[in-house]
GUZAMI-789213 format. One line per field, with one value per atom (N, C-alpha, C, O, CB): residue number from 1; atom name; x, y, z. Coordinates in steps of 0.02 Angstrom, whole numbers, plus 50000, padded with zeros to 5 digits. Each point is the difference from the previous one (the first is absolute). Glycine has a CB too. Layout:
BEGIN
nr (NUM,...)
atom (CA,...)
xx (X,...)
yy (Y,...)
zz (Z,...)
//
This chain:
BEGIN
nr (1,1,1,1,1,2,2,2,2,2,3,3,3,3,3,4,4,4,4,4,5,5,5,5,5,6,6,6,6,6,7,7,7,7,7,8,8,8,8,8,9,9,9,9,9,10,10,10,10,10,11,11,11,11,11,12,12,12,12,12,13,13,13,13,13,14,14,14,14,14,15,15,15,15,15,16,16,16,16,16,17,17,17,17,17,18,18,18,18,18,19,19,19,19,19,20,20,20,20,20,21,21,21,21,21,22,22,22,22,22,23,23,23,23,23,24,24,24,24,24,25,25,25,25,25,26,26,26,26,26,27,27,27,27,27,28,28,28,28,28,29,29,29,29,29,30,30,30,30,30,31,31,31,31,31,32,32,32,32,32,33,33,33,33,33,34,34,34,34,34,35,35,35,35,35,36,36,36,36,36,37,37,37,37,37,38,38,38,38,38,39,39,39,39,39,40,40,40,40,40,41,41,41,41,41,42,42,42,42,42,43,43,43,43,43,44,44,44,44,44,45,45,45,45,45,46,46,46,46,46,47,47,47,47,47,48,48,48,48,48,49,49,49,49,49,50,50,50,50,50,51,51,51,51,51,52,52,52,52,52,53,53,53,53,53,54,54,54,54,54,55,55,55,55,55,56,56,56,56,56,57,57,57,57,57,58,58,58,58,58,59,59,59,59,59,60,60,60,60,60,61,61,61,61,61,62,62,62,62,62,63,63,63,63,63,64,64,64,64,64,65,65,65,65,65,66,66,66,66,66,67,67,67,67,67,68,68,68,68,68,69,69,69,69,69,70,70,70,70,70,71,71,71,71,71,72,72,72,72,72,73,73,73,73,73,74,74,74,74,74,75,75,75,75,75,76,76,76,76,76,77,77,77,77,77,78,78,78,78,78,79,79,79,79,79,80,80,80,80,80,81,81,81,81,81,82,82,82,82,82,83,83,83,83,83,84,84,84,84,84,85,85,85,85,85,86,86,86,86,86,87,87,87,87,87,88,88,88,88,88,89,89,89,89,89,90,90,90,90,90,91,91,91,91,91,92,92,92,92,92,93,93,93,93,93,94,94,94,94,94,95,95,95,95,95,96,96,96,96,96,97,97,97,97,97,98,98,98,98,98,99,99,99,99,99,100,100,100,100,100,101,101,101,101,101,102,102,102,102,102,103,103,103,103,103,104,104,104,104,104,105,105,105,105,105,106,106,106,106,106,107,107,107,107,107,108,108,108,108,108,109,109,109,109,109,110,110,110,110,110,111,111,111,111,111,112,112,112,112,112,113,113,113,113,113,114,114,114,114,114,115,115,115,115,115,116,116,116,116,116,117,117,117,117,117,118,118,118,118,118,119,119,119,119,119,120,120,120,120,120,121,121,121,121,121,122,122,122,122,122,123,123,123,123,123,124,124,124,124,124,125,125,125,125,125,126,126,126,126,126,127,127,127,127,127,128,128,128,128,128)
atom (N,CA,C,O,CB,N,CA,C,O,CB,N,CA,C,O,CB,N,CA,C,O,CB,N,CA,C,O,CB,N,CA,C,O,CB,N,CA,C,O,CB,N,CA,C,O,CB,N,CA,C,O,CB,N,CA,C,O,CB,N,CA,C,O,CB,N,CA,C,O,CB,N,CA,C,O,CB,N,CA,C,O,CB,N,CA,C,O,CB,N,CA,C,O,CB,N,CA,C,O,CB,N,CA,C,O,CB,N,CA,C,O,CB,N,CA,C,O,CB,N,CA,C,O,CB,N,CA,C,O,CB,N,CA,C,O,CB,N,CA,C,O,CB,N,CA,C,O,CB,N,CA,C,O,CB,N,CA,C,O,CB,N,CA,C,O,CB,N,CA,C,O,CB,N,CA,C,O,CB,N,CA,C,O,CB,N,CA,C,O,CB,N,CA,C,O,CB,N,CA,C,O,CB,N,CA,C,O,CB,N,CA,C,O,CB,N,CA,C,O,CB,N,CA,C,O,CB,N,CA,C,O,CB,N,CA,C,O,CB,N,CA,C,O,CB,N,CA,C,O,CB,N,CA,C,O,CB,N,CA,C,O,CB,N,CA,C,O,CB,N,CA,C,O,CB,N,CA,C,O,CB,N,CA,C,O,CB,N,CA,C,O,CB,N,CA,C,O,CB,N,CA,C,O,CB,N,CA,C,O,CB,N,CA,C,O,CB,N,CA,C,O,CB,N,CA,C,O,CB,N,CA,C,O,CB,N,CA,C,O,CB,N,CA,C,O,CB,N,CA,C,O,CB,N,CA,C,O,CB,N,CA,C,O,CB,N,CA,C,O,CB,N,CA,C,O,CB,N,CA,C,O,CB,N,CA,C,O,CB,N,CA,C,O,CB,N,CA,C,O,CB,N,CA,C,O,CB,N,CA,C,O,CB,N,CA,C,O,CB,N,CA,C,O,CB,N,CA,C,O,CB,N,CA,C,O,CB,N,CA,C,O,CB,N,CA,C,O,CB,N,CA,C,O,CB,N,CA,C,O,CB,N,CA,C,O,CB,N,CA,C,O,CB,N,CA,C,O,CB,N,CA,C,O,CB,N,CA,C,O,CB,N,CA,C,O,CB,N,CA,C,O,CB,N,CA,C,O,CB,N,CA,C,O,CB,N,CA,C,O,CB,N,CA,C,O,CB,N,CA,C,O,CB,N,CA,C,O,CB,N,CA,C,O,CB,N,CA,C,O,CB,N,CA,C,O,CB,N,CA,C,O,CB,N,CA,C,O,CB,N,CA,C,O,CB,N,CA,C,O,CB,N,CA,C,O,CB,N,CA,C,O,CB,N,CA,C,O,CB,N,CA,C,O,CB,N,CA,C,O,CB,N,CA,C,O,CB,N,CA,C,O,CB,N,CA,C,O,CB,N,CA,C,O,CB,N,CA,C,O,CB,N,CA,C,O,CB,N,CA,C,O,CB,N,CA,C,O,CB,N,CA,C,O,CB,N,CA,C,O,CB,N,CA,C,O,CB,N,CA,C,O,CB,N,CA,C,O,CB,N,CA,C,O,CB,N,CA,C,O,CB,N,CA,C,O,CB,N,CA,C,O,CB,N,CA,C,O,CB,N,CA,C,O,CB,N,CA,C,O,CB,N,CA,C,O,CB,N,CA,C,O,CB,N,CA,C,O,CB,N,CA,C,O,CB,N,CA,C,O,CB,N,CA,C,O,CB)
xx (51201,50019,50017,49966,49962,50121,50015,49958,49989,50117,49870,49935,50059,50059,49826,50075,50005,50002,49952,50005,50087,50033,49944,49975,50182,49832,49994,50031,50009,49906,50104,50062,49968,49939,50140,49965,50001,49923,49958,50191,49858,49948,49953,49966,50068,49948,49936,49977,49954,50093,49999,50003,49957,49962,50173,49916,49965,49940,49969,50128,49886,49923,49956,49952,50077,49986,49943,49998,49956,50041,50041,50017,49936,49943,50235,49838,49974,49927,49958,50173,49846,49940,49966,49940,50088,49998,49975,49999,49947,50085,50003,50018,49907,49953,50231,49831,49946,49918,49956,50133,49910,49935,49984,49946,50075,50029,49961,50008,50010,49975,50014,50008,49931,49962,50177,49856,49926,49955,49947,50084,49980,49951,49970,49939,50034,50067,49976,50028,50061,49907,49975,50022,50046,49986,49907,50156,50068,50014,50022,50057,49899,50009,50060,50045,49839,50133,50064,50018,49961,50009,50105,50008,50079,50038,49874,50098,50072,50014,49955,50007,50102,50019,49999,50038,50039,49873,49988,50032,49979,49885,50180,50031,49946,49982,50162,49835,49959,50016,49990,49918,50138,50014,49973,50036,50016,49880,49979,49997,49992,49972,50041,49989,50063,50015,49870,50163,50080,50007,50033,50015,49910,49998,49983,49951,50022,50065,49967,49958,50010,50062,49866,49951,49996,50039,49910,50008,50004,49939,49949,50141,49915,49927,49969,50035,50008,49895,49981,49938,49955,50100,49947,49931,49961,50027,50042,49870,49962,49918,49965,50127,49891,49914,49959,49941,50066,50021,49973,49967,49940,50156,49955,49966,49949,49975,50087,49922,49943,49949,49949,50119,49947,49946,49981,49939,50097,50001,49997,49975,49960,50122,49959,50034,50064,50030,49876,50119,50072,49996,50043,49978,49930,50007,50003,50061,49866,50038,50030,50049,50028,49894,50099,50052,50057,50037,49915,50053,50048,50011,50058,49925,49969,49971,50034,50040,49822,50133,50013,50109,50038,49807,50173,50071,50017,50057,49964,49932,50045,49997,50038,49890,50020,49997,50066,50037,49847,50105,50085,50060,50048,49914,50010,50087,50012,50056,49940,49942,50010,50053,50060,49800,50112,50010,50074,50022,49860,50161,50053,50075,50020,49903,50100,50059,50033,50006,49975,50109,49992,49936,49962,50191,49859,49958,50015,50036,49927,50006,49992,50025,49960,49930,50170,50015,49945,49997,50134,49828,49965,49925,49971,50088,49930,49915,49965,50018,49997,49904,49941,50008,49984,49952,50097,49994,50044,49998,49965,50095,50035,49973,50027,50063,49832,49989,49933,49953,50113,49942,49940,49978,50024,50026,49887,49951,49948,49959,50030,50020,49971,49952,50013,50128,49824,49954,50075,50055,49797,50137,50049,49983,50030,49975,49929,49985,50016,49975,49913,50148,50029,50045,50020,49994,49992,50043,50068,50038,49884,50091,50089,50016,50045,49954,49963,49997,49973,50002,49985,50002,49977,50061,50028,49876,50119,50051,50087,50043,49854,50106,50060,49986,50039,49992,49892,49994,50036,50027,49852,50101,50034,50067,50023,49889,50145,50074,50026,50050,49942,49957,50037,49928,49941,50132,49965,49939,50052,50027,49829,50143,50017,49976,50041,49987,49914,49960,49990,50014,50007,49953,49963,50093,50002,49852,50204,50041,50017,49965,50071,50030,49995,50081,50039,49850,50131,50056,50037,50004,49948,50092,50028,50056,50061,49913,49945,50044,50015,49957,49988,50100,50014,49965,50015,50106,49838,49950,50029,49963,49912,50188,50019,49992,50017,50065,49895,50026,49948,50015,50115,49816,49981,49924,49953,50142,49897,49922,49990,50041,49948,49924,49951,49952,49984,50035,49946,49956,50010,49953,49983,50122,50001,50007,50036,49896,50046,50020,50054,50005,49876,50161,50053,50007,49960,50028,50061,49975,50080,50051,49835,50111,50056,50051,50052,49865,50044,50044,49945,49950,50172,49899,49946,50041,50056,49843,50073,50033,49948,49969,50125,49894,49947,50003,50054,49923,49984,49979,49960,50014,49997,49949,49954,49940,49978,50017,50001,49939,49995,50041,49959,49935,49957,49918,49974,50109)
yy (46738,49986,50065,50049,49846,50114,50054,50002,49956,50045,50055,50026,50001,50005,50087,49899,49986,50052,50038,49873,50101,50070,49995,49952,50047,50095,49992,50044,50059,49892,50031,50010,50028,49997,49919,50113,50048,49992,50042,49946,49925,49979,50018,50028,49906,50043,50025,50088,50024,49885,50112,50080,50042,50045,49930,49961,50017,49982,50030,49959,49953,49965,50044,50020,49863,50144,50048,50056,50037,49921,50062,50065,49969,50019,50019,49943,49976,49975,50010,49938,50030,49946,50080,50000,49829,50248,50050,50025,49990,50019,50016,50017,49978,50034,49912,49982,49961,50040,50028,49805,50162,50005,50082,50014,49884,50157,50041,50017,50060,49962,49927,50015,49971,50012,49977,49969,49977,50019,49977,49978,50109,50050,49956,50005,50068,49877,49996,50034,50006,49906,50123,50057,49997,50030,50010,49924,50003,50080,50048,49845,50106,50053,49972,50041,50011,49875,50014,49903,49954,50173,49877,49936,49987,50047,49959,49953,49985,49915,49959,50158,49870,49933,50007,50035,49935,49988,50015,49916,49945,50159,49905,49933,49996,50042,49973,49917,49987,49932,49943,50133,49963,49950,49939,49952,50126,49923,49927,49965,49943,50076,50000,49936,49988,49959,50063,50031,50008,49983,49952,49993,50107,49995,50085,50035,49821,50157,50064,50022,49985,50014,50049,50002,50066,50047,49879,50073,50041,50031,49971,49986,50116,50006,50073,50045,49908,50039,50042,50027,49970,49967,50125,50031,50040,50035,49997,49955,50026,50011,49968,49975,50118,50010,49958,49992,50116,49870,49950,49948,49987,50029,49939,49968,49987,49950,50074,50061,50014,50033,50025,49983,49991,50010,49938,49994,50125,49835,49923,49947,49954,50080,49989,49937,49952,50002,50014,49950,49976,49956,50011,49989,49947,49926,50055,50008,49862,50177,50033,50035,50003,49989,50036,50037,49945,50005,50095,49841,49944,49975,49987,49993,50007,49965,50063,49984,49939,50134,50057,49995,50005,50126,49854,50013,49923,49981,50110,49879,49918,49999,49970,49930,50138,50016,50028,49982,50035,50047,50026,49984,50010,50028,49919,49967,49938,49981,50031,49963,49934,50053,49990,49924,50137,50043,50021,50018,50020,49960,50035,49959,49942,50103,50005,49991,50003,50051,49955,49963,49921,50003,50044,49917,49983,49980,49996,49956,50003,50098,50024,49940,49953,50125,49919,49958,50008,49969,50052,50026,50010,49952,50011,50149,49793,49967,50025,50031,49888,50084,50020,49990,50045,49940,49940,49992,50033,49998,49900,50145,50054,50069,50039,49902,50082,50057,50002,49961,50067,50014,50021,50072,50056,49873,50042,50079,50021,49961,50004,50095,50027,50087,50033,49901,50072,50063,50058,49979,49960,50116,50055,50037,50044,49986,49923,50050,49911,49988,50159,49811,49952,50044,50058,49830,50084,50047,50000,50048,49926,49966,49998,50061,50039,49823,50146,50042,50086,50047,49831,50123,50055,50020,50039,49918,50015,49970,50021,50024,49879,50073,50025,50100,50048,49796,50148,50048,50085,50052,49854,50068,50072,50003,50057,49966,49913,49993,50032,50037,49878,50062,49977,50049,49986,49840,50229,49999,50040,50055,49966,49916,50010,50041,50032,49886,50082,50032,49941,49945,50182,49882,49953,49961,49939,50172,49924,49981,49919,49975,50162,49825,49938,50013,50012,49897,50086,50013,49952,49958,50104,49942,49925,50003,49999,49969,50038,50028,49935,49956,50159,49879,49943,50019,50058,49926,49992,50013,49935,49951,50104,49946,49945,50023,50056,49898,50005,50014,50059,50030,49933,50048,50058,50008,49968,50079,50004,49996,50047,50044,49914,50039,50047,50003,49943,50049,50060,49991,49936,49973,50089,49922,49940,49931,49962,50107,49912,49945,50018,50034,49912,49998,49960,49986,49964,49988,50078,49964,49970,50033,50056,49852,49960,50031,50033,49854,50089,50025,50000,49964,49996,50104,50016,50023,50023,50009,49960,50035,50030,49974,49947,50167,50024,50023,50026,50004,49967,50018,50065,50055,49832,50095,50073,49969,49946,50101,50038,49991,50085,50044,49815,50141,50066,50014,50054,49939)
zz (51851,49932,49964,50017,49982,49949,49963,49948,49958,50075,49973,49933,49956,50014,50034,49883,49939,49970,50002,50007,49964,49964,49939,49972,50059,49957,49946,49941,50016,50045,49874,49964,49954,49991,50037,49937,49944,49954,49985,50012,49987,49954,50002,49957,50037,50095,50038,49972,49966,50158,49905,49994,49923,49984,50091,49892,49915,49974,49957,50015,50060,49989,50025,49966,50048,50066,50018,49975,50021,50063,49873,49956,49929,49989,50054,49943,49920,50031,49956,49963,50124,49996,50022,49985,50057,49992,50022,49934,49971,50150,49852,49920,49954,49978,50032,49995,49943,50044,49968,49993,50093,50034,49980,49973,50139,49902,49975,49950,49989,50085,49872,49921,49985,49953,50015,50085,50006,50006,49980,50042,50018,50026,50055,50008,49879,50158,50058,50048,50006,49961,50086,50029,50072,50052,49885,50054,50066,50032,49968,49956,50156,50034,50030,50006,50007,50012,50039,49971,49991,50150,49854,49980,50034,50012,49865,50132,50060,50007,49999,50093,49913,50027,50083,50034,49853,50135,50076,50033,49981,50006,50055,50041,50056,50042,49939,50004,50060,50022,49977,49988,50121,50023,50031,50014,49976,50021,50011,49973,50021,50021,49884,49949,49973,49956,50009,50077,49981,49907,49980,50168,49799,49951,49965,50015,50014,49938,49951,49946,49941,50091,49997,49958,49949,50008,50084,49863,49973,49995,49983,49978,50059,50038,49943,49976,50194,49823,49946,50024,50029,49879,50078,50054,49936,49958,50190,49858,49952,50021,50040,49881,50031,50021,49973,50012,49996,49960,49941,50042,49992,49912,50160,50058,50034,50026,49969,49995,50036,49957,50024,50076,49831,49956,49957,49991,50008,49975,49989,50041,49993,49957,50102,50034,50006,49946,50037,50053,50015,49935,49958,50189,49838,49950,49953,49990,50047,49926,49950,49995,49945,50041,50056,49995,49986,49951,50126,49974,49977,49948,49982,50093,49890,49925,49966,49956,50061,49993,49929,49997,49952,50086,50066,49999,49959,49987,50142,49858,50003,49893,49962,50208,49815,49936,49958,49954,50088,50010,49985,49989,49964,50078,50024,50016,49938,49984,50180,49805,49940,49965,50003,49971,49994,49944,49992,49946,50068,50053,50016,49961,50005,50121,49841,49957,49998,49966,50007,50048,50023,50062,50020,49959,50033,50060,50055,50021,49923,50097,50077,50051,50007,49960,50069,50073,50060,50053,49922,50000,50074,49960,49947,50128,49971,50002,50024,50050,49953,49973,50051,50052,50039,49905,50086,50083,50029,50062,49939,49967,50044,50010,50040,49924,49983,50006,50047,50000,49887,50142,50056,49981,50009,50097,49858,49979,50063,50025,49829,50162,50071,49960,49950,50166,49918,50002,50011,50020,50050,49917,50018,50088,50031,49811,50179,50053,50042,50054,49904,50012,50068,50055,49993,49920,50124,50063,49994,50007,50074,49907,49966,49952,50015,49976,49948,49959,50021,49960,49974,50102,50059,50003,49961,50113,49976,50037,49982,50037,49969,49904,49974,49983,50000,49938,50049,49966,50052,49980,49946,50145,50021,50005,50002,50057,49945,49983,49956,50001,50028,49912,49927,49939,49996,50055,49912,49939,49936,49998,50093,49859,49946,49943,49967,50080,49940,49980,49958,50023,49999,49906,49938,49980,49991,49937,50068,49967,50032,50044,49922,50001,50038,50014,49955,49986,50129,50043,50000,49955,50106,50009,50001,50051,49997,49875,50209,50068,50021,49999,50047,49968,50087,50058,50013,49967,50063,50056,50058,50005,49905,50131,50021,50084,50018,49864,50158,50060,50032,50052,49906,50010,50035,50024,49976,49956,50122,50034,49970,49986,50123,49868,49998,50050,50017,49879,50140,50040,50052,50030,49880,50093,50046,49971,50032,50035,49889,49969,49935,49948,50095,50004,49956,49917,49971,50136,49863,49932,50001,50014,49902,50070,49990,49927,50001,50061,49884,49954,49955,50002,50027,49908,49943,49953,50012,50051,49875,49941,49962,49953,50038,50045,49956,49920,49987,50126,49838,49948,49993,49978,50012,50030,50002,50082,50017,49789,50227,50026,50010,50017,50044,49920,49987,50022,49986,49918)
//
């Protein structure tokens, strides 16, 4: 099946919903549209210490807060975002590819191995 593009809109939602969070002062080390092909669907993946100083249900609860607040209102839902620890391995993982520093970017990551695994397709933001 042909994965599901994702378009400009997309692009801008994960811009702004990154925007609102650290206006929030929630602390995003790496944030990206990650294609994951088994579920042949695109996520939006947000890495924070917060994870692992909270916990995942809070950390979710604080992105899903945000995301009410967002002006217009955000295309991306909680069930597209996947909040992970910064020391997940994926996030490892981009980190020796890819390091933006704090600013928020806006690489294409298509087609390419790190350490051996495959990354189908990504649209990084920041990972630091």
């Amino acid at each position: 099946m042909d994965k599901t593009a994702l378009v400009e809109k997309n692009l801008e939602d994960g811009r702004r919903l990154l925007e609102a969070l650290d206006e929030a002062d929630f602390q995003v080390s790496a944030a990206m549209w990650l294609y994951v092909a088994e579920d042949e669907e695109w996520r939006f993946m947000v890495a924070s210490p917060l994870v692992d100083q909270r916990g995942t249900k809070a950390s979710y609860a604080f992105i899903q807060d945000v995301l009410a607040r967002l002006s217009p209102p955000s295309g991306i839902s909680l069930k597209q975002v996947s909040v992970v620890s910064p020391k997940q391995d994926l996030i490892k993982l981009f980190r020796v590819a890819v390091r933006t520093g704090p600013d928020i970017s806006g690489i294409r990551f298509t087609g390419n191995t790190i350490n051996n695994v495959f990354i189908e397709d990504a649209y990084i933001y920041r990972v630091y």
